[in-house]
N, C-alpha and C positions, 0 to 999 in steps of 0.2 A: 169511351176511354180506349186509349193504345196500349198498348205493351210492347216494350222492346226488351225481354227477358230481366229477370231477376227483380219482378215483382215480390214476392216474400221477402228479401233482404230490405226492397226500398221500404216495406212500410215496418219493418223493425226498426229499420235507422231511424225516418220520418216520427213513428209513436216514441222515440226515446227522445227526441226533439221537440216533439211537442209537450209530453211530459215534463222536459226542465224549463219550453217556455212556463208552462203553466206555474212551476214555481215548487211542484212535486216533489220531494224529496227522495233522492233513492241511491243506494247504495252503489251503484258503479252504471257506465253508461251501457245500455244493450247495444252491439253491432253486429250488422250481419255484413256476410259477403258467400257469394257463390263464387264456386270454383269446378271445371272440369276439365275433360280430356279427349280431345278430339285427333285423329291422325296422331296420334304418338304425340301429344303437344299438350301440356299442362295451360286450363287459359282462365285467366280471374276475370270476374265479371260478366257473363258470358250475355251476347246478345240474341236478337231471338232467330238468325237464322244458323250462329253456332250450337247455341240449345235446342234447334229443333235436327240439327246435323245426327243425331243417333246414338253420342255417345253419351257417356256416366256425366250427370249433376250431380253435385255433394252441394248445402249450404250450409254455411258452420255460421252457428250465433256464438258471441263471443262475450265474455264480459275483461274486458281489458285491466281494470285496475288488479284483480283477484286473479287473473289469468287463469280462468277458467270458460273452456266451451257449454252452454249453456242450449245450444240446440244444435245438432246434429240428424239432417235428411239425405239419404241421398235414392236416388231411383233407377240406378242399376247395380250392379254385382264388378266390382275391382279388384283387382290382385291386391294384394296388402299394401308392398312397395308401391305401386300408384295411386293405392287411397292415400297412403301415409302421407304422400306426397302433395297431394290435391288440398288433403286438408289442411296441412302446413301453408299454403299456398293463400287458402282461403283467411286462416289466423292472420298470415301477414299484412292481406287486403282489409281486413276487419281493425287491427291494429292503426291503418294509416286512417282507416275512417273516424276511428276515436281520435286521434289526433286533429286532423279536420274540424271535428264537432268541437273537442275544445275550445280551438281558436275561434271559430262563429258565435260561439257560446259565450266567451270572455270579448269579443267584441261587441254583444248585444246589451252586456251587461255595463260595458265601460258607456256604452250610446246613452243606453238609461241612466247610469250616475248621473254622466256630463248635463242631462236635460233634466233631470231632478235637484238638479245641483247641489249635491251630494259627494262630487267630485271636480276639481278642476286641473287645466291643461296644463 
C-alpha cells in the first residue's frame, strides 16, 4: 500500500461510506479532513511531502449535519490564532466532503431505484 498523506481522514470518510452503503443507519455523516501550516501558508489536505515538510498537522473529524467537531488531533504546538485558523480551514474541507458524499450517495440510490424499478425517469 501507498500513502500520499492524510490517511486517517481517508478512512473516516471511506468507513462512513461504507456504513451508508451497507444500509447502517446513523445519525449524521463522519468527515474528516486534515489541515496544516507550512511557510506561513494555511494548506487543506496536505500531501505527504507537505506533511513530512515539519510543520503543525491538525485533523478535524466533523459531523456536519449537528455541526459539531467529533475528533480533533494535531501533532505539534500552534499559536491559537493559527490553530483557530487551520481548524476553521479543515471544517470547511470536511463540510465540502459531506456535500460530495451526499450527492454520490443520492446517486447510488436513485441507480438502485431506477434497476429495482422502484422508480422511473
Amino acid at each position: 500500500l501507498q500513502a500520499d498523506g492524510g490517511t486517517r481522514s481517508a478512512c473516516i470518510n471511506a468507513a462512513t461510506l461504507a456504513l451508508c452503503h451497507a444500509g447502517i443507519p446513523m445519525r449524521d455523516l463522519a468527515t474528516s479532513c486534515a489541515s496544516g501550516y507550512l511557510n506561513a501558508t494555511p494548506l487543506l489536505d496536505l500531501n505527504y511531502v507537505e506533511d513530512s515538510g515539519g510543520g503543525p498537522d491538525v485533523t478535524v473529524g466533523y459531523l456536519p449535519s449537528s455541526d459539531k467537531i467529533s475528533l480533533l488531533q494535531m501533532d505539534a504546538k500552534l499559536q491559537m490564532e493559527t490553530f483557530e485558523e487551520v481548524v476553521k480551514l479543515a471544517v470547511t474541507g470536511c463540510k465540502a466532503i459531506a456535500h460530495r458524499m451526499r450527492q454520490v450517495l443520492m446517486e447510488h440510490t436513485e441507480r438502485l431505484a431506477l434497476a429495482r424499478g422502484a422508480m422511473q425517469l
